[in-house]
C-alpha positions in Angstrom: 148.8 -2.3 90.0 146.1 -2.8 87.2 144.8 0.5 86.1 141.5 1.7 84.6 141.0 4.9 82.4 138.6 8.0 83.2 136.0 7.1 80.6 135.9 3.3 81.9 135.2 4.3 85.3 132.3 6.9 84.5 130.9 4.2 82.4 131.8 1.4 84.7 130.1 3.2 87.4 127.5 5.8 86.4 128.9 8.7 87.6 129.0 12.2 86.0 132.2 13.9 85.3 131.2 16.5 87.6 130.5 14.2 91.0 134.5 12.6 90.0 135.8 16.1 90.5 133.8 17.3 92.8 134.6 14.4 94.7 138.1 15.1 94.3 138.0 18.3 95.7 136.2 17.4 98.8 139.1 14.7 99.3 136.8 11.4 99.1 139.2 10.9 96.0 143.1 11.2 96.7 144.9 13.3 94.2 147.5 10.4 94.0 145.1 8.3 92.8 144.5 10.6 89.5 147.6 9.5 87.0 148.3 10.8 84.0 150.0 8.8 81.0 150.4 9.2 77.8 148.6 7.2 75.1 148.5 7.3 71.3 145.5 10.1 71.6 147.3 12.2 73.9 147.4 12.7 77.7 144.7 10.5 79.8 143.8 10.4 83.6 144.0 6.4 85.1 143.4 5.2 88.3 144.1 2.2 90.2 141.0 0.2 89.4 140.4 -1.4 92.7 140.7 1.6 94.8 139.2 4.0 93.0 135.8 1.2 91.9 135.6 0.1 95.6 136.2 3.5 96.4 132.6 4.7 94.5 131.1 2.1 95.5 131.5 3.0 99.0 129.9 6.9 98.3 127.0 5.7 96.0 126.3 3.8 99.4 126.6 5.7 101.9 126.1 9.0 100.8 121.9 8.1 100.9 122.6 8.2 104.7 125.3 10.7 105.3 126.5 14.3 103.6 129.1 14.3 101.8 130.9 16.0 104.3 130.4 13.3 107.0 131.7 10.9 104.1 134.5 12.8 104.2 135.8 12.0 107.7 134.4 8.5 107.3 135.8 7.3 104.2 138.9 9.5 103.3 142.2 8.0 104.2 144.1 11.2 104.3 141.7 12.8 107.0 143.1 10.4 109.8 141.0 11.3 113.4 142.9 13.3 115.5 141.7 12.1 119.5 140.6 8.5 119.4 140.7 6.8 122.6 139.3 3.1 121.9 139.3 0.9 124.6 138.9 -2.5 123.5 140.7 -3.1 120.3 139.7 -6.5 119.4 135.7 -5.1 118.8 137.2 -3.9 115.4 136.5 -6.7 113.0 139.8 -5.5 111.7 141.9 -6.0 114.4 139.4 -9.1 116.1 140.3 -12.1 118.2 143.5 -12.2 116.2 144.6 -9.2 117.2 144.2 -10.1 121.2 147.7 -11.6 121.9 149.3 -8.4 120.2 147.8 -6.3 122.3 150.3 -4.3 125.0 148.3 -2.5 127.5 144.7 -2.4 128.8 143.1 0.2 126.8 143.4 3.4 125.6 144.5 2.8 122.3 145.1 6.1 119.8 144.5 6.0 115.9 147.8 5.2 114.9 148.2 2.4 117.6 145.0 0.8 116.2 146.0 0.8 112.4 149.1 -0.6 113.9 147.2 -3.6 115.1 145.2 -3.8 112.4 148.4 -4.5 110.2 149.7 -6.8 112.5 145.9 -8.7 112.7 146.4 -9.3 109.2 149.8 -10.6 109.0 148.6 -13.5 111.5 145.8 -14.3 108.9 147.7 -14.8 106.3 149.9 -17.6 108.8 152.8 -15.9 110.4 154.2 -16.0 113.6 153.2 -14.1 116.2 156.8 -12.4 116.8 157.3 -11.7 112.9 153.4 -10.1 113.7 154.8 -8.0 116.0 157.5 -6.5 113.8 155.1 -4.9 111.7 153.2 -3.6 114.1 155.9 -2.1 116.0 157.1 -0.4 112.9 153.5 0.7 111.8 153.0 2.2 115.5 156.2 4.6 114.8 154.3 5.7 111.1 153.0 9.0 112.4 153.5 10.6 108.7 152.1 8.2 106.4 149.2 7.2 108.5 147.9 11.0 108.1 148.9 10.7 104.2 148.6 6.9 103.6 148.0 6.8 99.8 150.7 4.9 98.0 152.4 3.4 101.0 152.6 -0.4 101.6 153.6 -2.3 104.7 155.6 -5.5 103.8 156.9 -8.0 105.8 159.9 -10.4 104.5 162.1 -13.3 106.1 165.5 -14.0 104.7 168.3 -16.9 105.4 171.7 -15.7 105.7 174.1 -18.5 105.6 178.4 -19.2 105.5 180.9 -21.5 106.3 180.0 -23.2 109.5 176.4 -20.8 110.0 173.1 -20.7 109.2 170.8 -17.2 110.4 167.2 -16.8 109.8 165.8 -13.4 110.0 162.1 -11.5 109.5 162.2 -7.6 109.1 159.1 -5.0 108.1 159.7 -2.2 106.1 157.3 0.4 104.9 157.3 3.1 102.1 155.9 4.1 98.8 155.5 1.8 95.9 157.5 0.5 94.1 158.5 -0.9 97.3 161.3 -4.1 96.8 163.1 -5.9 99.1 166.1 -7.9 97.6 165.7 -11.4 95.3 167.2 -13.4 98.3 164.2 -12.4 101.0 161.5 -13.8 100.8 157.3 -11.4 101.0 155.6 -12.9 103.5 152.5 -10.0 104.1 152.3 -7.0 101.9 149.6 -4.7 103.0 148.6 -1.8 101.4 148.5 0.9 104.6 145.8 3.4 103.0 143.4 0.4 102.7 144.0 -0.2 106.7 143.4 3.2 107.5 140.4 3.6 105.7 139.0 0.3 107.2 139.5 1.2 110.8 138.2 4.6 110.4 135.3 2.7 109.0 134.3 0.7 111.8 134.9 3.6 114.3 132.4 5.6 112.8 134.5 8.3 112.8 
């Protein structure tokens, strides 16, 4: 994960000091994403550059056409919806017509369940199989606790071959936790999807 420093990103972005923290407070900037190292001039706040750049890019946006506490909801990962009730899935560009054959009911589908098919959208464009699909978004369905507190956690999908004397086995599991998240040198990453970035996108395009 490339990082940036404090100073770069006021520069970077134009910010003040003062809108970084304040933002901070109101949650539109995850504490996890403020990490302190040491350098040669003493302790220094970093941030993952992506995030936190595509993060402000997002507020200098929006925040022209919504409060910053309606940014809140809409934007912050860790502010999950509590009651969504969506009934057709595949209108989210996130979850779209590649998301249609994972689908497992009419309608009806709750915040989690959508991130859930968001995750397993994604894994079928970047070219896996519809059951290895399935996998991960059976296991994201079951990820009540990290949806509502998503920073830092990554959704990863793997195949390995197990073979001996006489057998061959080919198998596709989905794990999920915090980085540094591994799977052994023998299995093979097919998807690795950072789950804060899903949540954020989906709460996105419900307006919410």
């Amino acid at each position: 994960m490339e990082l940036i420093s404090k100073k770069e990103v006021l520069k970077e972005t134009g910010i003040s000091y003062g809108q970084l923290y304040r933002w901070k407070r109101l949650g539109l900037i995850p504490e996890a994403w403020f990490i302190r190292r040491s350098t040669f001039t003493g302790q220094e706040t970093f941030f993952p550059k992506e995030k936190i750049l595509r993060r402000i890019e997002e507020i200098l946006k929006l925040k022209e056409e919504h409060s910053l506490e309606e940014l809140v909801r809409l934007l912050s990962p860790e502010v999950a919806p509590e009651e969504v009730i969506h009934e057709d899935p595949v209108s989210l560009p996130a979850i779209g017509r590649e998301g249609r054959e994972l689908l497992w009911k009419e309608g009806g589908y709750t915040f989690a369940e959508l991130v859930a098919l968001a995750a397993g959208a994604a894994a079928l464009r970047n070219k896996t199989k519809l059951h290895q699909a399935r996998l991960l978004v059976e296991l994201t369905r079951r990820l009540e606790k990290p949806i509502r507190s998503p920073s830092g956690h990554t959704l990863l999908l793997a195949e390995k071959t197990l073979a001996g004397e006489g057998f061959s086995a080919h198998i596709c599991f989905a794990v999920a936790g915090k980085e540094p998240l591994e799977v052994d040198p023998e299995s093979r990453v097919l998807v690795r999807l950072d789950l804060e970035r899903l949540v954020e996108q989906v709460k996105q395009e419900l307006g919410t």
